[in-house]
N, C-alpha and C positions, 0 to 999 in steps of 0.2 A: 516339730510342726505337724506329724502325723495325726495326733489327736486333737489338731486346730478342725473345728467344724468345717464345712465349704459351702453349706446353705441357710437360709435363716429358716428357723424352725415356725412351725404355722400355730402361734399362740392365740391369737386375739378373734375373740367371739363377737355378734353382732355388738353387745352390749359395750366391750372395750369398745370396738373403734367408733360408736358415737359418742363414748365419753372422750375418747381423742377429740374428735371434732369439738364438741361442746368445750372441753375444758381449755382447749388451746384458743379459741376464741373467747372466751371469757375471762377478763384480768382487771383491769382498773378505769378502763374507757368508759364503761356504762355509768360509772360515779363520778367524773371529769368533765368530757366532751361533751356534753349539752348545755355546760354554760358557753362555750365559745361557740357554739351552732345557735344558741337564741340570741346571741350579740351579732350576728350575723342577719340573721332571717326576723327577729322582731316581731314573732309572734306564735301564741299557742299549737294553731293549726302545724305550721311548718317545722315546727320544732317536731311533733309527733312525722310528716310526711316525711319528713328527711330520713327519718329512723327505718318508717315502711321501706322509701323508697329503697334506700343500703339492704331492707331486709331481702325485698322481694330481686334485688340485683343480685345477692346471696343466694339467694335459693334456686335463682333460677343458672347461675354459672355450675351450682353444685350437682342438679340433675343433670347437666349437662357433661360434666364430668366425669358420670357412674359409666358411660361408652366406651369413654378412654383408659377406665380404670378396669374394667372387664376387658377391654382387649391387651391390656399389656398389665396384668397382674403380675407386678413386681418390685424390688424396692427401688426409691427414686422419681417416684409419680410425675408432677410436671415437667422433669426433668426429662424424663423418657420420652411423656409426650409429646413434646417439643423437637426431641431429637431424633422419634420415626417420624412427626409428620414433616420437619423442615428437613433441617442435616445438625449434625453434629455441630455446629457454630451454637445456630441458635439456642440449642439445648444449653450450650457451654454457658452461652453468655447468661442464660436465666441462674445457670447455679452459679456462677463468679457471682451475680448480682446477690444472691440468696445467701450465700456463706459470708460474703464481705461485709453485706448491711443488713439483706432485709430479716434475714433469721439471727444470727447473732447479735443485730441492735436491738431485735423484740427481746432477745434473751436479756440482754443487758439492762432495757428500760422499764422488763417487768422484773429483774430483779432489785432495782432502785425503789420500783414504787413496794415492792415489798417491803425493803428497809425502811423507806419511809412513813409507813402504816403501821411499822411496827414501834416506831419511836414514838406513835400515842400510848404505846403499852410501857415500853420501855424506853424512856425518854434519853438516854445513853446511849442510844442507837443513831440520833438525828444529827443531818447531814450537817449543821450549825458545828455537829461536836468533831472539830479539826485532830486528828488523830499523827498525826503528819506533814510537815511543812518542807518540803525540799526544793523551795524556792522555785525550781520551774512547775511544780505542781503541787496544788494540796490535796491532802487525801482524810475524806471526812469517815466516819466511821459508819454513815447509808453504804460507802463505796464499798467497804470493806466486810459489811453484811450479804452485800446484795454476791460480791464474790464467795464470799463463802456456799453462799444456799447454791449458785450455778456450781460449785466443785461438790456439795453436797449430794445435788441431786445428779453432776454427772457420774460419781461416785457408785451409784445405787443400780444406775441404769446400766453400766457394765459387770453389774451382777447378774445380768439376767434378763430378760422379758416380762417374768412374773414379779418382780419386784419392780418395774416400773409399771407395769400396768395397773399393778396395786393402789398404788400411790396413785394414778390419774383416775381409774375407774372410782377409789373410794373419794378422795378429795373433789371431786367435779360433781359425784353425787351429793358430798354435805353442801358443797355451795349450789347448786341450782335449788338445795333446799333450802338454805338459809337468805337465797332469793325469792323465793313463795313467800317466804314469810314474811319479806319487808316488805312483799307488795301486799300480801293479806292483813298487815299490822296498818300499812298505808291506807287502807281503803278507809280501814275504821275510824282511821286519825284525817281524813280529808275534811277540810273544811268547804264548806258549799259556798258560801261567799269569795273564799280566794277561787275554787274552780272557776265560778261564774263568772270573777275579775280577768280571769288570765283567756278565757273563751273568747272574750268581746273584743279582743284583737284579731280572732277568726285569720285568717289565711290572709294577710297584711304582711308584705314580705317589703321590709324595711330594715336597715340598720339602727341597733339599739347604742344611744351613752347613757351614763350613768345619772349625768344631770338631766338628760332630756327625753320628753314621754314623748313626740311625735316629730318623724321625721318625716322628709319625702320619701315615698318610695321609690327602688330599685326600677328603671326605664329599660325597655329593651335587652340586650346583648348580659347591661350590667347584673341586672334578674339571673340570670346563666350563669356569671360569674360568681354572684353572692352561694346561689343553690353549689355549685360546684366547689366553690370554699368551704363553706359548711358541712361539706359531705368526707372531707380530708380526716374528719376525727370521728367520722361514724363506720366509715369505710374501715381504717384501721385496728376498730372497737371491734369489727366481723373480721376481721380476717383471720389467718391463718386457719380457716375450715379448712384449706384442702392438706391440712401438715397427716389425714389419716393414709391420703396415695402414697407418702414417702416410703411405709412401712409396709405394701400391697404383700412385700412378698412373705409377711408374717400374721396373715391376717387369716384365719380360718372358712372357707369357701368366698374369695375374694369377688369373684365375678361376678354375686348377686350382694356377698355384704358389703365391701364399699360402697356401693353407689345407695342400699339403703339406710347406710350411718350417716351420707353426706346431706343425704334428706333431712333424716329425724335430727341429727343433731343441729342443724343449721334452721330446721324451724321453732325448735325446742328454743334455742338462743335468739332467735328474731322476735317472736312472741315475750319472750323475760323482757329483753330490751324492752319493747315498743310498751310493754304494761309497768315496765319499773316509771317511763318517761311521764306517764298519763296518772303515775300517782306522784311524784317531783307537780305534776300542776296541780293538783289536787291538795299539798299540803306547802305549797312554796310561792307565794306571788310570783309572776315571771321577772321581774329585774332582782330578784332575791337568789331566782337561777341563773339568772344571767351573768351577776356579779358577785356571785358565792365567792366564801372569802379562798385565795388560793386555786381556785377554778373546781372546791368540792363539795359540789351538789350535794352528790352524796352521805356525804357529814352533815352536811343542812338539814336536807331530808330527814337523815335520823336522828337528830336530835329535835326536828318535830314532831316527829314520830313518837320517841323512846325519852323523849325528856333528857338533861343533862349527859345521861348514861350513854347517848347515841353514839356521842362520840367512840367510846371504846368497845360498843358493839357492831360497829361500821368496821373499826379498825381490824379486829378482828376477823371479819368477813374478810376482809381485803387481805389480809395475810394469808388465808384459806384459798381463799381468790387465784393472787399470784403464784402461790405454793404450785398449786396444782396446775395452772396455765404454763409455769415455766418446764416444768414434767414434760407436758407435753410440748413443750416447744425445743427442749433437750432430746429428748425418745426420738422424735422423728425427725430432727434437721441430720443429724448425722448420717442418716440411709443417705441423702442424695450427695457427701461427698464421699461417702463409701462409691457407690454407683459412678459415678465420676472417675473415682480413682480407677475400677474395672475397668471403664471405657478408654483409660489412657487419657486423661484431659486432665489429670490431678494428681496429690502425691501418689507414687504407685505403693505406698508403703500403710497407705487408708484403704487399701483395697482386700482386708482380711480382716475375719472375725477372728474374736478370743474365743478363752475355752467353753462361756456363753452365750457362746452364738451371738455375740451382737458385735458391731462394730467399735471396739473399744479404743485403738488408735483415732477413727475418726472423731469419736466424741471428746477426746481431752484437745484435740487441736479447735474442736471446735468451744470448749471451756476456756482455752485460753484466749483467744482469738476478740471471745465474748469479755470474759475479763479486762483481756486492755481497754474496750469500748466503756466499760466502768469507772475504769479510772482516767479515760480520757475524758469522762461528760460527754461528749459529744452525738452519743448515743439516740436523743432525742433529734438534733437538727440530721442526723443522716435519715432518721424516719419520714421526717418531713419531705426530704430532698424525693425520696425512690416511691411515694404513694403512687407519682405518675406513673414510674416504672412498670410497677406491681401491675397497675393497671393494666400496661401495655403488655403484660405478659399473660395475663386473664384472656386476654381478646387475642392473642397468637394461640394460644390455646386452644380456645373454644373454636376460634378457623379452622385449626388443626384439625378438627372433627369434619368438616366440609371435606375438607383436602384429601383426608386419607377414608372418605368414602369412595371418591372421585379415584385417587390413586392407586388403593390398598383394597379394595371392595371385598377380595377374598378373604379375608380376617375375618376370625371368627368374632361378634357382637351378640356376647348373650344377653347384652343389656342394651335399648338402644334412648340418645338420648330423648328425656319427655317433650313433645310439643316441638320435634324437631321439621321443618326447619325454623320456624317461627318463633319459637322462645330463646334458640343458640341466636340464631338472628336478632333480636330483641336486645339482648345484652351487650348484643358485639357493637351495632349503634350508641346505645346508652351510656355504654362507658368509653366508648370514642367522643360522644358529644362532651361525657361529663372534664378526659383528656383535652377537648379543645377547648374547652374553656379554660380549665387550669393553665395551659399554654400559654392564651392571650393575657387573663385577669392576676394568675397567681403562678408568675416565672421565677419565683424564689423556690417551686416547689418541683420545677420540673427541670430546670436545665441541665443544675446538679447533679441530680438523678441521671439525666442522659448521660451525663460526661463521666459516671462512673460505670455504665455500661458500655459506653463503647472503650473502655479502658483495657475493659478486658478483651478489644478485638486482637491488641499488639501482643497481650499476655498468653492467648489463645494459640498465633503462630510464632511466636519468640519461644515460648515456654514449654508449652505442653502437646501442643499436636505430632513430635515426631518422638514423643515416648511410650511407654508401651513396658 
């Protein structure tokens, strides 16, 4: 054990950790989630506002975080912050919440849609094709894929720092490119008649059927609730920007580069978004998005685009896509139950790096962990369940900043956050209002989620609080 490291080593330059950001938020939302957001909102305007809105809530939680992330430059990001600005509970319960669902079901469900975008290639791959039948479970061969690339890529990531960075730096560069392209290819291919069809619904925020061009509009309270459904798969599409804090303590002048990667990359990703959405109207009538067959826009798009060929130039992208998103979502979820582990709230056996400096205990428990969520399926309805969660731990968060001014004031803050108090205030409203509404209109999304966080209130003092 003498020649096991005891720190992580300070790899990653400005440019990794905004390809961290960007690539871990970029996966297969942007080609999906706008048909169920214009079935919702029922029309051009809103389809595009919904995207801003997620964007500009994006960016503005992420400037907000470069404070938090200069003051505790280390690995474990929100985990931390959470747990100097509250106590130790709070912090626990965000990573029970993060290891149990919201990071290893992202792992899980961009590893399916991996497999699945791969089965336009290689059609042997697709989840129809039943590999396995053992009566209480079938196991298709997406399942079986989508495992493989998570042990592939946790594989890789216990080689080393520079061998995942590799993989997320180069792969998040091909795809934010070969997203210029489909919206540069889009521009040319827009048709002016379909934009001007899809426009003349203007900011009409109404629920879309398939049979039916005009409905009533959304009155009062229900407006709140439509906007706030709708934003359930936009929201999700942006997240994990902040999986670059996890890795604070291997990032190369931390104090001023995270808080400027959580910038660039999250505006880098908010502008793709909102201009891939504006060319989807541009070459796709809007109930054409709305009722894409399988909820993919994206295949539509490019096969209006690219002619028959879309399809497996899409597919393509998407494999690129999720390759490099699930990198990043493997590389950095394991810092926070390494960090956990340290802290005595977790196995204490995750609390050591290999002879690569990284955490390689934490990331096979967190492979396997991911893989049963693959093979249970399940993977999709627990994302759903914890969107509220996630929220609620965005806004303890960014409070967190209030608090340990108040509190902590002597801390040093090389960074502080932008527009503060005004903009951390901004957010902390908006995504409370956009939580009460899900609360009241969309309780399929939140309760769940509660009752897996407070789950770990029992697991917290039964289990882990008197080890060490």
């Amino acid at each position: 054990m003498s020649d096991q490291p005891k720190s992580f080593q300070r790899s990653f330059g400005l440019l990794d950790a905004t390809m961290i950001v960007a690539g871990s938020m970029i996966g297969s939302g942007i080609f999906l989630v706008s048909a169920d957001i214009t079935r919702n909102v029922g029309s051009a305007g809103w389809l595009v506002l919904i995207w801003i809105i997620t964007g500009v809530l994006t960016l503005t939680a992420a400037l907000s975080y470069g404070e938090l992330s200069a003051m505790f430059p280390q690995a474990g990001g929100q985990y931390v912050y959470l747990r100097e600005a509250f106590n130790r509970l709070t912090g626990f319960l965000f990573g029970w919440s993060f290891f149990t669902v919201i990071q290893a079901g992202s792992i899980a469900a961009v590893g399916v849609a991996f497999a699945k975008f791969s089965a336009y290639l290689f059609p042997v791959l697709s989840e129809k094709n039943i590999v396995a039948d053992l009566s209480f479970i079938k196991i298709s061969a997406a399942q079986i894929t989508s495992i493989l690339l998570i042990v592939l890529l946790t594989f890789i990531n216990t080689l080393g720092v520079k061998e995942g960075k590799l993989i997320q730096t180069g792969f998040t560069l091909a795809k934010i490119a070969a997203l210029l392209a489909l919206i540069l290819f889009g521009c040319f291919a827009a048709d002016k008649g379909v934009w001007d069809a899809n426009w003349q619904t203007g900011f009409d925020l109404h629920k879309m059927t398939e049979h039916t061009d005009t409905l009533a509009p959304y009155v009062g309270l229900a407006a709140l609730g439509a906007i706030a459904g709708s934003m359930v798969g936009s929201l999700f599409s942006s997240d994990s920007w902040n999986n670059v804090t996890f890795i604070a303590g291997e990032i190369k002048n931390p104090e001023r580069n995270i808080g400027r990667s959580l910038f660039l990359g999250t505006l880098i990703v908010t502008v793709i978004y909102v201009a891939t959405n504006l060319v989807y109207l541009g070459v796709l009538p809007l109930k054409e998005i709305a009722f894409a067959e399988n909820e993919r826009v994206g295949v539509a798009a490019a096969v209006k685009i690219f002619g028959t060929r879309g399809t497996y130039i899409i597919a393509g992208l998407l494999m690129v896509s999720t390759f490099g998103c699930n990198n990043g979502l493997i590389l950095s979820g394991a810092r926070v139950c390494y960090t956990m582990a340290k802290d005595g709230v977790f196995f204490k056996q995750l609390a050591t790096l290999n002879k690569n400096a990284v955490p390689g205990k934490a990331l096979w428990i967190q492979c396997a962990w991911a893989s049963v969520l693959c093979l249970s399926g399940q993977y999709g309805q627990l994302l759903e369940y914890v969107i509220f969660v996630v929220l609620i731990f965005y806004i303890l968060t960014i409070a967190g900043i209030f608090r340990l001014r108040r509190t902590r004031p002597e801390l040093p803050r090389p960074y502080k956050a932008f527009g503060y108090p005004v903009l951390p205030l901004l957010y902390i409203v908006s995504a409370a209002t956009i939580c009460f509404a899900l609360l009241v209109y969309k309780p399929m999304y939140t309760w769940p989620g509660l009752g897996i966080v407070l789950l770990g209130i029992p697991v917290y003092y039964f289990a882990w609080r008197n080890k060490s």
